[in-house]
N, CA, C and O atoms as a GROMACS GRO file, in nm:
protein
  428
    1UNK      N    1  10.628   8.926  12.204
    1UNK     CA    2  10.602   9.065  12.171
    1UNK      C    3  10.461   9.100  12.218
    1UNK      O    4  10.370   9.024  12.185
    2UNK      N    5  10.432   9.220  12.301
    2UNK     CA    6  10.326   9.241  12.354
    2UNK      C    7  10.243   9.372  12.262
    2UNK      O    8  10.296   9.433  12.169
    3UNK      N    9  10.160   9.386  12.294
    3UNK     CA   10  10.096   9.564  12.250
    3UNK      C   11  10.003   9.506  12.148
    3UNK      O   12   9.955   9.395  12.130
    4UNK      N   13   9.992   9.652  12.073
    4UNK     CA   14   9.875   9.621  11.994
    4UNK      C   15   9.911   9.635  11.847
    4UNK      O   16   9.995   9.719  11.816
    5UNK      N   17   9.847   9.552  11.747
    5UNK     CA   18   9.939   9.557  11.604
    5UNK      C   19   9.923   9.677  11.548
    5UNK      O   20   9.817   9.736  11.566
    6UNK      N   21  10.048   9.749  11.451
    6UNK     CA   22  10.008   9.832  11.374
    6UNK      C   23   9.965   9.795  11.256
    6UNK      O   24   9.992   9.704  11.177
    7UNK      N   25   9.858   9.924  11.260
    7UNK     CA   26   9.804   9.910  11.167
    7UNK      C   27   9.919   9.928  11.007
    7UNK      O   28  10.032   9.977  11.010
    8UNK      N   29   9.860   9.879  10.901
    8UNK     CA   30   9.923   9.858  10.727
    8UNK      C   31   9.928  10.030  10.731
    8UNK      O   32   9.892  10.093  10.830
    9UNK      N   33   9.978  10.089  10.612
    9UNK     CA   34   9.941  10.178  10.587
    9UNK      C   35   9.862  10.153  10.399
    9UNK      O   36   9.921  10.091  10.310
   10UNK      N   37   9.749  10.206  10.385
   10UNK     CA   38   9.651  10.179  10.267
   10UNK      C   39   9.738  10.246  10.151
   10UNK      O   40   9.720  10.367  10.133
   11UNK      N   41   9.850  10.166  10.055
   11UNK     CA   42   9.918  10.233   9.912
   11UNK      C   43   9.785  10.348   9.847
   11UNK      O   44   9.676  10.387   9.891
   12UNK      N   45   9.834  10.364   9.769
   12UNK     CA   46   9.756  10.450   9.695
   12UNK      C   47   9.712  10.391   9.602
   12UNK      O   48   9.603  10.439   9.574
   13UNK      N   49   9.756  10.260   9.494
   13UNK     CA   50   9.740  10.137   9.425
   13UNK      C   51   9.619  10.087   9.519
   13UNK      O   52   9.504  10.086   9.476
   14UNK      N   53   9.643  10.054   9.626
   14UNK     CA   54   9.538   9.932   9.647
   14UNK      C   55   9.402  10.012   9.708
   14UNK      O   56   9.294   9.955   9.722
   15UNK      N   57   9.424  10.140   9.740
   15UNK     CA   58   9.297  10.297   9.789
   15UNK      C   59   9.212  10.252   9.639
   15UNK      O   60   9.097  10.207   9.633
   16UNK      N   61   9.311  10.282   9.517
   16UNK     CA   62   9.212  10.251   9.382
   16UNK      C   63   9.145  10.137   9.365
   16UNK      O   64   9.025  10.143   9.338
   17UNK      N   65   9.212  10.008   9.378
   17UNK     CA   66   9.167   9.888   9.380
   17UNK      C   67   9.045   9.909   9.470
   17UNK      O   68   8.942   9.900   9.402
   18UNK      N   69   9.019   9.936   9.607
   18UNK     CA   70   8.927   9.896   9.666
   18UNK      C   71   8.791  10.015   9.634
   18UNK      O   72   8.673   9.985   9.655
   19UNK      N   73   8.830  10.137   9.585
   19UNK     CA   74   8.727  10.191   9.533
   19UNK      C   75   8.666  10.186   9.434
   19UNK      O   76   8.545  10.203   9.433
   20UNK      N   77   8.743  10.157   9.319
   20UNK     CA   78   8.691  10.157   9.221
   20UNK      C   79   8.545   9.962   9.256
   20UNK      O   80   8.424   9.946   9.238
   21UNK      N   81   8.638   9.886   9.300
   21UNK     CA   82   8.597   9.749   9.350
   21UNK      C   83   8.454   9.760   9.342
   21UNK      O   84   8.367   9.718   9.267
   22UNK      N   85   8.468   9.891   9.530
   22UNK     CA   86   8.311   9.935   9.572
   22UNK      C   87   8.232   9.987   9.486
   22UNK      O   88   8.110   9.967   9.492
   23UNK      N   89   8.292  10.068   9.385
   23UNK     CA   90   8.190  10.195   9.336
   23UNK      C   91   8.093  10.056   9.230
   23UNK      O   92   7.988  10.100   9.183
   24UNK      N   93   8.119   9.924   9.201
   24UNK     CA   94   8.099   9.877   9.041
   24UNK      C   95   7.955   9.864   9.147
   24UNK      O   96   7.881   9.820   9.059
   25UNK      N   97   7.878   9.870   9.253
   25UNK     CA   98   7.744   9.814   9.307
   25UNK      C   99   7.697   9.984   9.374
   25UNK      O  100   7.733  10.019   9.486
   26UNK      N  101   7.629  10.058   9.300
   26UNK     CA  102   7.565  10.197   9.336
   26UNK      C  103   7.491  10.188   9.536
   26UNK      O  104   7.463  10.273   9.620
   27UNK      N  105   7.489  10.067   9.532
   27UNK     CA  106   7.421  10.002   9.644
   27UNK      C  107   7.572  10.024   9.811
   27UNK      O  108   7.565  10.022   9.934
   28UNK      N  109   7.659  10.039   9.728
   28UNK     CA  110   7.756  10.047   9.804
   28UNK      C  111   7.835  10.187   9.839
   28UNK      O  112   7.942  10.198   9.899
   29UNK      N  113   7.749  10.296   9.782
   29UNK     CA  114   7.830  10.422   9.774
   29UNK      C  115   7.684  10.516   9.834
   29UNK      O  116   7.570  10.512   9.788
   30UNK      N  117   7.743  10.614   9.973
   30UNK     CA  118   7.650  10.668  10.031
   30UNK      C  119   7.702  10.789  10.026
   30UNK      O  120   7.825  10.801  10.026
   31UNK      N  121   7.627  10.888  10.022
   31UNK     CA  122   7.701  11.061  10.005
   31UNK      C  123   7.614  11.166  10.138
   31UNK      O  124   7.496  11.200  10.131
   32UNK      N  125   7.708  11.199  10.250
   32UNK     CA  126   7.674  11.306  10.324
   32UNK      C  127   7.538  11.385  10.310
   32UNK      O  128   7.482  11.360  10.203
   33UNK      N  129   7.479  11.462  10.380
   33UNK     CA  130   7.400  11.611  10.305
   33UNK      C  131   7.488  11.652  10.245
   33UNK      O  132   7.476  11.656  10.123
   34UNK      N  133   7.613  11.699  10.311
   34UNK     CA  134   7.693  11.813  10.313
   34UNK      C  135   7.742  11.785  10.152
   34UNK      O  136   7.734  11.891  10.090
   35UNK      N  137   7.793  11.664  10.061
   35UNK     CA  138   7.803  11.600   9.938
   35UNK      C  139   7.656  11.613   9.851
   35UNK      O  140   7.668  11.626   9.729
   36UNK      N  141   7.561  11.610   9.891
   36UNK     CA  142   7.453  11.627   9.855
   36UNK      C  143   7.433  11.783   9.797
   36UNK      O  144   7.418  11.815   9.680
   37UNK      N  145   7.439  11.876   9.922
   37UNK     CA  146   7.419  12.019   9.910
   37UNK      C  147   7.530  12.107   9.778
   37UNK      O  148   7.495  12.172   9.679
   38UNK      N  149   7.675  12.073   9.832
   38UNK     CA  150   7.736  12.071   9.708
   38UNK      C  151   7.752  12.035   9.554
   38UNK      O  152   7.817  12.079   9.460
   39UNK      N  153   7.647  11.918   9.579
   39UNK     CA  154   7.618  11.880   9.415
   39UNK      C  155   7.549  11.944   9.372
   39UNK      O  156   7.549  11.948   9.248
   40UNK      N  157   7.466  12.019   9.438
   40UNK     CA  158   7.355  12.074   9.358
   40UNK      C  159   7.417  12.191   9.363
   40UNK      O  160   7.419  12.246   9.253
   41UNK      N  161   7.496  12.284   9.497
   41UNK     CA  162   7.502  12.381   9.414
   41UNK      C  163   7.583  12.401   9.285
   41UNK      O  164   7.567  12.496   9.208
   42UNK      N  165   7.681  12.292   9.268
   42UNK     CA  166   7.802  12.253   9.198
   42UNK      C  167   7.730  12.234   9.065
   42UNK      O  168   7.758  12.303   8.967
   43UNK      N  169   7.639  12.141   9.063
   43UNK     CA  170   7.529  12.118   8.935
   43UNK      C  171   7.623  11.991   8.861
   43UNK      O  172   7.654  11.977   8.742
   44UNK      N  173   7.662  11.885   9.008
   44UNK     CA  174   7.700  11.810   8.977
   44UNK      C  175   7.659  11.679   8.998
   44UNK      O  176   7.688  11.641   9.111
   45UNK      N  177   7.591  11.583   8.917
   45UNK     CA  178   7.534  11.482   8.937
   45UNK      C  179   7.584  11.354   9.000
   45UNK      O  180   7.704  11.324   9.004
   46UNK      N  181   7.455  11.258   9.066
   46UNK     CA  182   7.549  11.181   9.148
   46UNK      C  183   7.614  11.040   9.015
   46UNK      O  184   7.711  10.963   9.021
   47UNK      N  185   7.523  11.057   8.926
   47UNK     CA  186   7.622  11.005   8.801
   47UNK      C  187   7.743  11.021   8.764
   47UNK      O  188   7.824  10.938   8.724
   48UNK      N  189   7.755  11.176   8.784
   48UNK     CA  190   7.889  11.193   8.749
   48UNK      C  191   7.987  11.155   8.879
   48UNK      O  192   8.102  11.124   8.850
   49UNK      N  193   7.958  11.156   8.988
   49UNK     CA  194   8.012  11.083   9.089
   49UNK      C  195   8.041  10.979   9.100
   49UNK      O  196   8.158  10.946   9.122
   50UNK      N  197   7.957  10.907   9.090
   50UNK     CA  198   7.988  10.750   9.068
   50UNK      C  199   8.075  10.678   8.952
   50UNK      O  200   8.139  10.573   8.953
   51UNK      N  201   8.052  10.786   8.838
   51UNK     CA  202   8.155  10.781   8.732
   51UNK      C  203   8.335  10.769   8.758
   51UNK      O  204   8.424  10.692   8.720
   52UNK      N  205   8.323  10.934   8.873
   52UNK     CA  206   8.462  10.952   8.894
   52UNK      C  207   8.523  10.851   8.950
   52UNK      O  208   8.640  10.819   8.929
   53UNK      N  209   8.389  10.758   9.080
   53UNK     CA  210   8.483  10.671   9.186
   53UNK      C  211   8.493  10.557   9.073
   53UNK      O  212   8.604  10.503   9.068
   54UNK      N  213   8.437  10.530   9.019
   54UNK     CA  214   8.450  10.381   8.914
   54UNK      C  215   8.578  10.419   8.838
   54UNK      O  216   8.680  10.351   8.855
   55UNK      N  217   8.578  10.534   8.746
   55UNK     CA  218   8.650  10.550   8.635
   55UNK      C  219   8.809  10.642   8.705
   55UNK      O  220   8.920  10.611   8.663
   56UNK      N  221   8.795  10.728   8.787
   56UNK     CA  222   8.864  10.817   8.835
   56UNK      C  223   9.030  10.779   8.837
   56UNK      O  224   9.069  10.687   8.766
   57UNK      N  225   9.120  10.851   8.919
   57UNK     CA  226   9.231  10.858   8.946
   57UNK      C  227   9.233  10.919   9.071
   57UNK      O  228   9.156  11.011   9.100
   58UNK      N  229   9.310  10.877   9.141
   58UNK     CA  230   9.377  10.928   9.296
   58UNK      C  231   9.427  11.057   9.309
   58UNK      O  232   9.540  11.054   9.358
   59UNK      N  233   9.391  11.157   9.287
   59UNK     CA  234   9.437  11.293   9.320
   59UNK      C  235   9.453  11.365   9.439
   59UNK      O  236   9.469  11.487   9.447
   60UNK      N  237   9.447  11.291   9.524
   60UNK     CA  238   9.546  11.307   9.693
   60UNK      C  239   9.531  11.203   9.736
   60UNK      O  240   9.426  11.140   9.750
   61UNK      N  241   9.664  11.168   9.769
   61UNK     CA  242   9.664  11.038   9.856
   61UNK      C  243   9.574  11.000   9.976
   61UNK      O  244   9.532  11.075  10.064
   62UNK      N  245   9.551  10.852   9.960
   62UNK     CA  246   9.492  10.788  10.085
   62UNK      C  247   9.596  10.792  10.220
   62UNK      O  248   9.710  10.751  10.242
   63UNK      N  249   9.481  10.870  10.306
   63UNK     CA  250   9.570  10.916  10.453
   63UNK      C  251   9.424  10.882  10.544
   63UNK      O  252   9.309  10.872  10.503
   64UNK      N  253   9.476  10.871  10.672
   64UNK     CA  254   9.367  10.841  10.782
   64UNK      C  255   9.288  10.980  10.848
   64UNK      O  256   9.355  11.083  10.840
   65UNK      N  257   9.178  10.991  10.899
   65UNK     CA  258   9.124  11.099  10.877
   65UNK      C  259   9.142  11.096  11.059
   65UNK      O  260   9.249  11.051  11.101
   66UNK      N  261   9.043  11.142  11.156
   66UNK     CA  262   9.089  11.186  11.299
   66UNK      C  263   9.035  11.026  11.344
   66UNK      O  264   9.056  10.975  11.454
   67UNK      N  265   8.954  10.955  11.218
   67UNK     CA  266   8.812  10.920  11.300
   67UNK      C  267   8.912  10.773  11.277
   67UNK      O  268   8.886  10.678  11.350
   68UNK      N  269   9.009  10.759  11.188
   68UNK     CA  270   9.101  10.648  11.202
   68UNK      C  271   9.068  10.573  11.047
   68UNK      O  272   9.107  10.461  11.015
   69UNK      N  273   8.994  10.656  10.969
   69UNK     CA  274   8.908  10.569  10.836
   69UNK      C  275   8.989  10.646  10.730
   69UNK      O  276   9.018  10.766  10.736
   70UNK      N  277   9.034  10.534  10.600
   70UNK     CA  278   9.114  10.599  10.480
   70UNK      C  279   9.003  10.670  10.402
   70UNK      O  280   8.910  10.620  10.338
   71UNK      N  281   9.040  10.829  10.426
   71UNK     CA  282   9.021  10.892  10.306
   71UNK      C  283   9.124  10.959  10.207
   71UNK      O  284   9.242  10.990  10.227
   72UNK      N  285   9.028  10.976  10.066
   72UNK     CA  286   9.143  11.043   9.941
   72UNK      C  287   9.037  11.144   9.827
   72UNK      O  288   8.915  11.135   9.808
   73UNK      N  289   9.081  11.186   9.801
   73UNK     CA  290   9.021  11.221   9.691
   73UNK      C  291   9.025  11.159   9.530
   73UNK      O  292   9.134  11.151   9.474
   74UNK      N  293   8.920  11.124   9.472
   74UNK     CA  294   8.943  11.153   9.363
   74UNK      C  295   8.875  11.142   9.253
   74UNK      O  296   8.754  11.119   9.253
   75UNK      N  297   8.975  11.162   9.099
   75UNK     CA  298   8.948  11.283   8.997
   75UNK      C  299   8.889  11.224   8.880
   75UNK      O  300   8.927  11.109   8.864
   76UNK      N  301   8.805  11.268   8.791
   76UNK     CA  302   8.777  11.217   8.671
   76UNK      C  303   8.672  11.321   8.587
   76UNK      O  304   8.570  11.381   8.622
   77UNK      N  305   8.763  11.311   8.429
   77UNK     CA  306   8.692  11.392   8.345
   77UNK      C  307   8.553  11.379   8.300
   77UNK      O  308   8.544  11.341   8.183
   78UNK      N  309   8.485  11.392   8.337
   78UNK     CA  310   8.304  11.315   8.311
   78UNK      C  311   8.276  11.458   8.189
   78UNK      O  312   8.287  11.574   8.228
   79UNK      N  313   8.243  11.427   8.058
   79UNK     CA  314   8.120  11.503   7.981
   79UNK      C  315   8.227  11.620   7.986
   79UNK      O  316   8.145  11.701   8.030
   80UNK      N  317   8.328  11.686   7.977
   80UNK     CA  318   8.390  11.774   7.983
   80UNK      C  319   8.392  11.872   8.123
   80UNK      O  320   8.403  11.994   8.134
   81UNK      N  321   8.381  11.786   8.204
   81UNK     CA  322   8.386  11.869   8.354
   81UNK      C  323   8.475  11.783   8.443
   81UNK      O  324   8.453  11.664   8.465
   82UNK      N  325   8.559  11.841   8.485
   82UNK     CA  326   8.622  11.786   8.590
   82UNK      C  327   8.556  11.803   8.705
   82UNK      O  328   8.505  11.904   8.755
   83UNK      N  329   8.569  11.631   8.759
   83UNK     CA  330   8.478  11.636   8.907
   83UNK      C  331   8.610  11.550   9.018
   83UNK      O  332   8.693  11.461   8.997
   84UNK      N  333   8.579  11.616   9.113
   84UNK     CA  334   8.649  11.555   9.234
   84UNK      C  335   8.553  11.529   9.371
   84UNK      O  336   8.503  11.614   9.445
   85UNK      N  337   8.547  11.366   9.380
   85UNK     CA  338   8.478  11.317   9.519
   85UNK      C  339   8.613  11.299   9.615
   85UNK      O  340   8.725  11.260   9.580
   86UNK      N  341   8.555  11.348   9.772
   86UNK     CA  342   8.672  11.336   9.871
   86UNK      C  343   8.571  11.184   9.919
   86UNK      O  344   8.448  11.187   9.908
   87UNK      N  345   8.623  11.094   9.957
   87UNK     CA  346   8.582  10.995   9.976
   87UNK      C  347   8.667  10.906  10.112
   87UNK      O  348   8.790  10.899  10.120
   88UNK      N  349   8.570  10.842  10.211
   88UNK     CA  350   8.649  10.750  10.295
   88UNK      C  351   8.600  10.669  10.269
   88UNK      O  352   8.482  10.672  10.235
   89UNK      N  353   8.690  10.530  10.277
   89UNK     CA  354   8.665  10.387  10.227
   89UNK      C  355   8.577  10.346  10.433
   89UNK      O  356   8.631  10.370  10.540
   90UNK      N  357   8.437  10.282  10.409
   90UNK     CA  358   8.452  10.197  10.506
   90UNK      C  359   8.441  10.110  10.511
   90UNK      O  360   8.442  10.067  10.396
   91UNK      N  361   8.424  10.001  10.608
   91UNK     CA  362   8.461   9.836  10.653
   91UNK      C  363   8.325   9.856  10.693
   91UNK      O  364   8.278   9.940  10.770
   92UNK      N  365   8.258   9.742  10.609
   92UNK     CA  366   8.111   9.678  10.679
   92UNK      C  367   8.129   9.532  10.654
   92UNK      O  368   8.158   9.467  10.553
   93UNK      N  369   8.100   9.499  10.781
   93UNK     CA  370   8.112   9.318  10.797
   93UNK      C  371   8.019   9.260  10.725
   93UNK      O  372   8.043   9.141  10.700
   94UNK      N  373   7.882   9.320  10.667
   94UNK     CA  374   7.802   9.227  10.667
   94UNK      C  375   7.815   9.274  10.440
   94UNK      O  376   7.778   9.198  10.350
   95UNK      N  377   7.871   9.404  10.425
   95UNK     CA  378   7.862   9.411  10.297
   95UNK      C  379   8.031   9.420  10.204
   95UNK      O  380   8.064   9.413  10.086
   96UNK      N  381   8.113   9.443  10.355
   96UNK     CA  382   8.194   9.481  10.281
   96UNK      C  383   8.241   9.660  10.230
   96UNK      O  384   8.163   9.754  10.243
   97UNK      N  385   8.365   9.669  10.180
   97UNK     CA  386   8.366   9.788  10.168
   97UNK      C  387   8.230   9.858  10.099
   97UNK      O  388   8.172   9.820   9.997
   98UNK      N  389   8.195   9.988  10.200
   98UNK     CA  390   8.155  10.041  10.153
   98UNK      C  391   8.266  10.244  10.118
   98UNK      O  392   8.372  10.304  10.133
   99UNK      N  393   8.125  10.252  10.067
   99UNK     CA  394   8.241  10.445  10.012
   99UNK      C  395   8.121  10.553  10.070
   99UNK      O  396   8.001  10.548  10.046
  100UNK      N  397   8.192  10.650  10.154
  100UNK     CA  398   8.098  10.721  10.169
  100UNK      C  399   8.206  10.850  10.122
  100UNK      O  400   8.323  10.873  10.152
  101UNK      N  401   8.092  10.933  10.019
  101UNK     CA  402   8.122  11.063   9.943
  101UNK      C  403   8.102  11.158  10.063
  101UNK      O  404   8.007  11.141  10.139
  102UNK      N  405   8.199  11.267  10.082
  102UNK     CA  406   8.204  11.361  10.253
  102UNK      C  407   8.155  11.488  10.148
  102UNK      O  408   8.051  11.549  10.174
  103UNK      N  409   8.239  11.524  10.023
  103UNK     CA  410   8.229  11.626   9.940
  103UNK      C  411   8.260  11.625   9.788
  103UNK      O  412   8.324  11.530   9.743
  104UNK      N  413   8.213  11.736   9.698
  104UNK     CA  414   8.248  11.678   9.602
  104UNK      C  415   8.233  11.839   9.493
  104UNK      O  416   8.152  11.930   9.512
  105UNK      N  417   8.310  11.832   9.413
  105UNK     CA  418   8.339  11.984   9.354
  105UNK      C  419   8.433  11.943   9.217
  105UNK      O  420   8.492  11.837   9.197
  106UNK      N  421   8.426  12.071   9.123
  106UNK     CA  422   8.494  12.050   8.970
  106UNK      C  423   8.599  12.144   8.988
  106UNK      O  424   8.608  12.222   9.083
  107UNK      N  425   8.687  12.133   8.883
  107UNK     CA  426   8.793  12.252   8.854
  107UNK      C  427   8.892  12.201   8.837
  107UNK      O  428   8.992  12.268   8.812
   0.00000   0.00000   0.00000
């Protein structure tokens, strides 16, 4: 058999497994400006972010983005606010998954 392997497709079970995994080392979770700019106008902390990816739930499935990297969103009640990080999981050889936050908003 010749060609090139396909790729798995990332469950939505194991999207949680590997985020929540990343989020337990703050050292491993990097957030955009564009995640940045929204928190503040949002008046949403990166505590409460890191909360959602640790504690959260999957509220759109893990799908591949253009750039070929799993992103998903997702959800968690922090302090009586619902917060949602859109998040892509990446592959670093030397650390391991890391999470980079693209955006992030309540409601």
């Amino acid at each position: 058999m010749t060609g090139k392997p396909v790729p798995l497709a990332l469950t939505t079970p194991s999207a949680l497994r590997i985020i929540q995994e990343a989020a337990q080392e703050s050292g491993r979770i990097f957030f955009t400006s564009h995640a940045i700019k929204r928190m503040r106008q949002r008046r949403i902390t990166r505590t409460q972010v890191i909360e959602c990816l640790r504690k959260g739930r999957i509220s759109e499935s893990s799908h591949r983005d253009i750039k070929g990297d799993w992103k998903c969103n997702m959800t968690w009640l922090h302090a009586g606010d619902n917060v949602t990080a859109t998040v892509v999981i990446k592959r670093d050889e030397r650390t391991g998954n890391c999470l980079l936050v693209i955006t992030v908003f309540g409601g």
